[in-house]
GUMAR-930558 format. One record per residue (C-alpha): x, y, z; residue in three letters. Coordinates in steps of 0.1 Angstrom, whole numbers, plus 5000, padded with zeros to 4 digits. Each point is the difference from the previous one (the first is absolute). Example, Ala and Ser with C-alpha at 12.3 -4.5 7.8 and 13.67 -1.06 7.14 Angstrom:
// residues 2
512349555078ALA 501450344993SER 
// end
This chain:
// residues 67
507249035065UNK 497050244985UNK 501150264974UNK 497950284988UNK 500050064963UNK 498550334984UNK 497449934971UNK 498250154978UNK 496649785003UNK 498749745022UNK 500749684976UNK 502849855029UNK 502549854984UNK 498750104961UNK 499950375017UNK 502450264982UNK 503150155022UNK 499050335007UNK 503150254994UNK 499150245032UNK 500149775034UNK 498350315018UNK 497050074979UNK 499549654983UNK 496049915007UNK 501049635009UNK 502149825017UNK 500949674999UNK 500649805028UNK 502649624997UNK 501349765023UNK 502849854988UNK 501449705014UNK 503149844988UNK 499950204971UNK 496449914988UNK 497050195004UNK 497849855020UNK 496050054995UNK 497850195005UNK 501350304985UNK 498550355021UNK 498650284982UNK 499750315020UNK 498950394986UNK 502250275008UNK 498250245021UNK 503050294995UNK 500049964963UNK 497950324995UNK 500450265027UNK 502650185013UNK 502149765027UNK 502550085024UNK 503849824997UNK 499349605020UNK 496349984993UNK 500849754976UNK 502449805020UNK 498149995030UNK 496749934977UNK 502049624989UNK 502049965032UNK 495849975012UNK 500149704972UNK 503349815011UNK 501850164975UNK 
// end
């Protein structure tokens, strides 16, 4: 299963949670397996985290990723 998780920077799994899923600049990308983490660890910018978006870009932005 890949999860998406909103950061702040692009440090992976050292990164900061970012508070605003929408307009966080990163997202990070997991597979978990079993309930591990398994590597490598994605890293992916947010392209809608400065302009004006309209309501599923961002869902159908990750759905792109597996997510």
């Amino acid at each position: 299963m890949k999860i998406g998780v909103a950061a702040e920077d692009e440090s992976g799994l050292e990164a900061e949670i970012s508070m605003h899923f929408g307009r966080c600049p990163y997202y990070i990308i997991l597979e978990a397996d079993d309930r591990k983490i398994r590597e490598p660890v994605a890293v992916i910018r947010n392209p809608y985290a400065r302009v004006r978006r309209q309501p599923g870009q961002i869902p159908s932005f990750l759905t792109d990723y597996g997510i």
